[in-house]
C-alpha positions in Angstrom: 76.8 88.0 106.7 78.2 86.2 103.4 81.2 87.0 102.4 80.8 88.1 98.9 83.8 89.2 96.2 84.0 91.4 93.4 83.7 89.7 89.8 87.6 90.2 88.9 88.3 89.6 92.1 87.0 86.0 92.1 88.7 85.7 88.4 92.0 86.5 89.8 91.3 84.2 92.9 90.7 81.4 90.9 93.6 81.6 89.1 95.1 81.7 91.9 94.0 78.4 93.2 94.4 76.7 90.0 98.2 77.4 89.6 98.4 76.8 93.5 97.1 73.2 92.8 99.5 72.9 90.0 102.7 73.6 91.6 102.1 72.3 94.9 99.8 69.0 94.2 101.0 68.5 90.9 97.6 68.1 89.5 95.6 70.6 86.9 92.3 71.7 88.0 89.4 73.6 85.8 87.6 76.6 86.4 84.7 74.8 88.0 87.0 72.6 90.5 88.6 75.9 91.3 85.5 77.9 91.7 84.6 75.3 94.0 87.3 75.4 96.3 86.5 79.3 96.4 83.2 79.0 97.3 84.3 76.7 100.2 86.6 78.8 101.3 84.4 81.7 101.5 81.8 79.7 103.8 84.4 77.6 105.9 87.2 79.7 106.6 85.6 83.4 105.9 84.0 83.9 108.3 86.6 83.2 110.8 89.0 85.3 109.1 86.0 88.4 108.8 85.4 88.0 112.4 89.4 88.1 113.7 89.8 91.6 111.1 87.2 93.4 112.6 88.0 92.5 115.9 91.7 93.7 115.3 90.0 96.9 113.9 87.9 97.6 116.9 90.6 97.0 118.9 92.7 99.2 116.6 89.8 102.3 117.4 89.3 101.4 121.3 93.1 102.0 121.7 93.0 105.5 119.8 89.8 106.4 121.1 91.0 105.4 125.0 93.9 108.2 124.5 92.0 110.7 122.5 91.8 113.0 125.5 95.3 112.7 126.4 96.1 113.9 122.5 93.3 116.0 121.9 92.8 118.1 124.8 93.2 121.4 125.1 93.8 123.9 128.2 90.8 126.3 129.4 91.1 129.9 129.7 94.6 130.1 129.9 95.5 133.2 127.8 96.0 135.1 130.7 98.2 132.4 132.4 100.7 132.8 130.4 101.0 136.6 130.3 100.7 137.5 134.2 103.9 138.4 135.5 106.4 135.7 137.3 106.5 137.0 140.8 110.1 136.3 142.6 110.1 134.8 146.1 112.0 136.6 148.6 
């Protein structure tokens, strides 16, 4: 699956890059340069980072769902449990 991004997204990102570069390499880069980068990003490392979030997510909804009856379960019939009188033991 490609990783694709939003149109302002991808502005912003760029920018990003591009003013990374700048402070950290001490070197100006265009649009295209940056766009570049991006793009490389988006094949290399993506994927990787896709793959880790939606394993931490189904983790994330195996651990709920392993509990669920523990927090969602309810007791049976037991209206009349609670109303019968408490017999005393001689």
């Amino acid at each position: 699956m490609a990783i694709t991004l939003p149109p302002e997204a991808t502005k912003q990102i760029v920018a990003s890059i591009k003013r990374y570069v700048a402070e950290h390499l001490e070197q100006e880069i265009g649009d295209l340069q940056a766009g570049l980068l991006l793009d490389f990003f988006l094949k290399e490392i993506g994927p990787t980072v896709y793959n880790t979030a939606v394993h931490d997510a189904q983790m994330y909804i195996q651990d709920r769902l392993s509990d669920m009856e523990g927090v969602c379960y309810e007791k049976e019939f037991n209206y009349w449990v609670d109303r019968l009188p408490r017999t005393r033991k001689p």
